[in-house]
N, C-alpha and C positions, 0 to 999 in steps of 0.2 A: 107095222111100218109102212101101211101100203101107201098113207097120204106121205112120205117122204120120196117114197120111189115115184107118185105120179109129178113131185115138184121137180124131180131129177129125170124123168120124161122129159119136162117142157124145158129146164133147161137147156139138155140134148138136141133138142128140135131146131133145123137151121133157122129162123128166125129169131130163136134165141141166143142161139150163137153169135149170131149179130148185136146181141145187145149186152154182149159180155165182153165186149173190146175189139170187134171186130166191125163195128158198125160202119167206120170210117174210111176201111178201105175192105169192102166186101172178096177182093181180091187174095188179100192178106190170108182168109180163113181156107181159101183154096190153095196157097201155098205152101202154108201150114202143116194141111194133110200130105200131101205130095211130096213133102221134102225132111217130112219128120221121121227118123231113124225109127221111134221107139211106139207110131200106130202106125196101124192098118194103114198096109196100102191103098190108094185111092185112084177110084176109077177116074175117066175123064169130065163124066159129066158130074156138077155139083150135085144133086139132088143122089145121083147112086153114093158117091162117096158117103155124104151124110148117112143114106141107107146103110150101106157098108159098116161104119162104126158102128149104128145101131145095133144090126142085128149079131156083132161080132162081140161087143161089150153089153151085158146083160145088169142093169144096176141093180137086181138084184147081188148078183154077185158082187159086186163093187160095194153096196154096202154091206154085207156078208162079210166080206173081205175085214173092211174099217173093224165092222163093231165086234169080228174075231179078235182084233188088238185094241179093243178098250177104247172105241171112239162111242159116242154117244148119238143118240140122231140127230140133237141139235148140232154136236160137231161135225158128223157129214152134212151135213144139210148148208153149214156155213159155211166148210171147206169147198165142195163144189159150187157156189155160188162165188165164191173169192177169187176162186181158181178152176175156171169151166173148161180149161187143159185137162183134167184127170179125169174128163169123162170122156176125152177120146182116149184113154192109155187103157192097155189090153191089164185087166185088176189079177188077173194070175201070174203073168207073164213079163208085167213090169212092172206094176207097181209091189204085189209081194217082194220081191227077190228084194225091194229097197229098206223095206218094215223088216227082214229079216236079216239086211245088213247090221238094222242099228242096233237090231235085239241082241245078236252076236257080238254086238261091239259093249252089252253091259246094261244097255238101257234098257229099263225096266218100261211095261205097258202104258202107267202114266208117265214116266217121264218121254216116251216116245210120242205119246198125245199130244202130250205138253209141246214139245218139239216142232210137230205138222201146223197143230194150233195156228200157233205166233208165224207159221213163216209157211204155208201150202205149199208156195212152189218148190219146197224142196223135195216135193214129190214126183216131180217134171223134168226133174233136170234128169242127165242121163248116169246109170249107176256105174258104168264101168269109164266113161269119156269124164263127168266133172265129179259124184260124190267122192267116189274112194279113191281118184287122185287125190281129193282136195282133202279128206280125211289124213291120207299117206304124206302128203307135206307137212300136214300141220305136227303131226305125229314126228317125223323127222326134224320139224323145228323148235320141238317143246322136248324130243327126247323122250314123251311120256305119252302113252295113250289116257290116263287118266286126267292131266293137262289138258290134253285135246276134246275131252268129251266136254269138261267144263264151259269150255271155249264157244262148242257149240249149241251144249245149252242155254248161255247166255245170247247167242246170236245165230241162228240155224242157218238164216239167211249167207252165212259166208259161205258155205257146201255151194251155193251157187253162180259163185263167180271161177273167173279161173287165177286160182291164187299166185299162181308164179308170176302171171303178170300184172296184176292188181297190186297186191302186199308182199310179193318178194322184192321188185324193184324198191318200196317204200323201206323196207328193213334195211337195204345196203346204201340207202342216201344215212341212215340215222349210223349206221355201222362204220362209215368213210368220215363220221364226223368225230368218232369218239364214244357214240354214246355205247354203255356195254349192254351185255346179249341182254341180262339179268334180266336189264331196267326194259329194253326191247320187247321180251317176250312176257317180261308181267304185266306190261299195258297190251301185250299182244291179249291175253289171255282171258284180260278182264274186260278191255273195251275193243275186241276184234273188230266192232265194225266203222272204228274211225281211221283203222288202215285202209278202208278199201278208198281211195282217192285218187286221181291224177296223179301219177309222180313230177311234173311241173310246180301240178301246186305243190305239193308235198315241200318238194323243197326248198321253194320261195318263204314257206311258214318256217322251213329249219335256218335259214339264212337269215330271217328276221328274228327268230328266238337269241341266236347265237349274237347276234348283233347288240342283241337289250342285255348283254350283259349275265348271262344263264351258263354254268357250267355244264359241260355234253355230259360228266361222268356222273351227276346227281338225278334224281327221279324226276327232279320238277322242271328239267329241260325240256323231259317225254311231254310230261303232261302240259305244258304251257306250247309247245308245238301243234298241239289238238285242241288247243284252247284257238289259238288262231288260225290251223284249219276251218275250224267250225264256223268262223264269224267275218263276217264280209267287214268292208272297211268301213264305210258308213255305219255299220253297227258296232262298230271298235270307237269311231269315233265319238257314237251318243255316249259309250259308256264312260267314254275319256270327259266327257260335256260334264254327266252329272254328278263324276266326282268332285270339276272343277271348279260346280257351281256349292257347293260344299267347302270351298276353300283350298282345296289341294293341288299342289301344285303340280305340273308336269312329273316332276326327279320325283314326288311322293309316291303318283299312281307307280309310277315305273318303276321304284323302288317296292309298294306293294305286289305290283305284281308278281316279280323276281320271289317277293316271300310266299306270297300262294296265287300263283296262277286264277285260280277261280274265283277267285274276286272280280274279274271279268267278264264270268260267263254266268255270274246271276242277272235275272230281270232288273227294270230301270225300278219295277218296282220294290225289289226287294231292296237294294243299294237304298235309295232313298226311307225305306221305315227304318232301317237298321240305324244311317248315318242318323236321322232324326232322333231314335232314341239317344245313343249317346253324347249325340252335341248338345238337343234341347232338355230333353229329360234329367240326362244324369248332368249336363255341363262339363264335360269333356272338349278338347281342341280336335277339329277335325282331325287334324293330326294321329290323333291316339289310334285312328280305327286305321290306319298307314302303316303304324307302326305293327297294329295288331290285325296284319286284315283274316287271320281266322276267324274272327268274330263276325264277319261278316256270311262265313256259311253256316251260321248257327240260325235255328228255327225261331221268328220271332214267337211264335204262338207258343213251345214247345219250349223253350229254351229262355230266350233275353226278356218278355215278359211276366211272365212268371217267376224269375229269378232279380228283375230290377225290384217287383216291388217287393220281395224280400231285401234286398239290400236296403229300400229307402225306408224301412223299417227299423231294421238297424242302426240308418245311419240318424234316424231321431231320437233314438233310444241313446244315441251316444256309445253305440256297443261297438262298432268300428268307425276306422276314421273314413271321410271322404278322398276315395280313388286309392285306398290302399288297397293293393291285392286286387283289383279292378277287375284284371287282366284272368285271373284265375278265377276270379269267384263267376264268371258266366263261362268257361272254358272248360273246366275241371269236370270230371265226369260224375254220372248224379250220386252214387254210392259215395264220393269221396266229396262232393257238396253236401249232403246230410250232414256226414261226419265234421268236416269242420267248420260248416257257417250256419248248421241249425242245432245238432246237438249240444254246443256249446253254449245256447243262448237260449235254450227251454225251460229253462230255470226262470229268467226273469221274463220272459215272454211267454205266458203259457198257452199252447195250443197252436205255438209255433209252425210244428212239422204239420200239423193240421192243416194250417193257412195256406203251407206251399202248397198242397195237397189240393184243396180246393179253388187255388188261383189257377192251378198246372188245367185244370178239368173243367174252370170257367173260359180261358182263353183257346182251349180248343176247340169250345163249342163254332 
């Protein structure tokens, strides 16, 4: 590993410090050291400090350290490059004790990789002032340590904020309005990192959810609240433009969304291939995809083409009628589509389930 350790040299070296995010206020990286709990104290002058961490942090041992818990070189190699913090943290004395919190907490070697991976700086932050706080709320607010690890394997990144006042305030706007714990903490759980927001905004999104007509005590309050956290208004508006360039009216979108939220939060492009297949292809009233806007998170490639032209197969065959069962026959899941709009009709179409077979693996080329 020795050409790793000479690239982790030079990133170390204060010039390169400089060009890891500090370049802009050369200042910045001198306060850095001086004020930071968890390196090496720092001399006065920059050139000894930089000395200082050097000769105090050995990267050999810092990679030693990594590839002891199943990091790989290319993963040190990208983590310090991502996050040139962790080559001033002392690798015995801070950053271990943080790798053997999580080991302690269940997490297996790759899933702790996995973990650093996706989010470095949760090797930065400090372990007794924000991780195992923020582990220790989450735990008290799921009730479950097995919850919590979920939580943060899908989002590591939240061990770095400080959760009380990030997403505790967020939870008791949603809690004051009705919405219950359940629904709270299994969007907490699954999508942790659309609480970390303003509580201003936050509640401006809860006040306009509530307003369109959304019940606080169902799921799709939670989730239509994060729909419009997420999207500025100009971009609420194109999405509102291209429904309506489609024929639908104001009360249609607003009534779709009420039924599935995320029909807002796909691309203009996807809204447009979808509405095009069913209004131009099959000849359906824009309407229909209003009424049905699940239809609209389903995979063109994977899903509504590959399944239209079996239907229009059918429906020249005269085997069903047009637009019956419309609604189920691209919805319905694939083991129970086999079952009742191909198995039934392999007798007079033969090679049937073949066809879909080979349309499903043509379109996702």
């Amino acid at each position: 590993m020795s050409n790793l350790f000479r690239r982790i040299l030079l990133l170390r070296s204060p010039s390169s410090a400089f060009s890891h995010g500090f370049s802009e206020c050369p200042l910045k990286f001198l306060r850095y050291l001086s004020t930071s709990s968890e390196i090496v104290s720092s001399p006065k002058s920059a050139s000894l400090a930089s000395n200082a961490v050097q000769l105090k942090n050995n990267p050999k041992a810092l990679v030693a350290l990594l590839a002891n818990h199943g990091f790989s070189e290319s993963q040190i190699s990208d983590i310090t490059k991502r996050q040139s913090k962790i080559l001033c943290l002392n690798p015995e004395k801070i950053l271990s004790p943080k790798l053997l919190f999580f080991q302690s907490k269940g997490l297996s070697s790759p899933e702790i990789v996995k973990l650093v991976c996706s989010i470095p700086c949760v090797l930065t932050g400090s372990l007794n002032k924000r991780i195992i706080p923020n582990f220790d709320y989450l735990q008290a607010v799921f009730g479950s340590e097995e919850k919590t690890l979920i939580t943060i394997k899908r989002f590591a990144g939240i061990l770095a904020w400080d959760l009380r006042i990030s997403v505790g305030p967020n939870i008791e706007i949603l809690k004051q309005i009705g919405v219950p714990d359940s629904n709270i903490f299994k969007y907490l759980q699954y999508q942790p990192r659309v609480f970390l927001i303003n509580p201003v905004r936050f509640k401006e999104a809860v006040e306009r959810v509530k307003e369109m007509g959304f019940n606080p005590q169902q799921l799709q309050f939670v989730v239509a609240v994060f729909i419009l956290r997420a999207m500025t208004k100009s971009t609420w508006d194109k999405k509102v433009e291209v429904y309506r360039k489609w024929g639908l009216s104001e009360e249609e979108i607003r009534i779709a969304f009420r039924k599935s939220p995320l029909c807002m939060a796909f691309s203009e492009d996807k809204i447009n291939g979808v509405m095009d297949f069913f209004v131009n292809k099959l000849g359906c009233e824009s309407s229909f995809a209003a009424r049905r806007p699940i239809l609209l998170s389903l995979s063109l490639k994977k899903r509504i083409l590959p399944r239209g032209y079996i239907y229009q197969v059918l429906l020249s065959k005269g085997l069903i009628k047009k637009h019956e069962n419309l609604a189920w026959f691209f919805e319905s899941p694939e083991k129970r589509f086999i079952e009742k709009f191909i198995n039934p009709h392999t007798e007079q179409i033969s090679g049937l389930l073949e066809l879909y077979e080979e349309k499903l693996k043509d379109y996702r080329r």
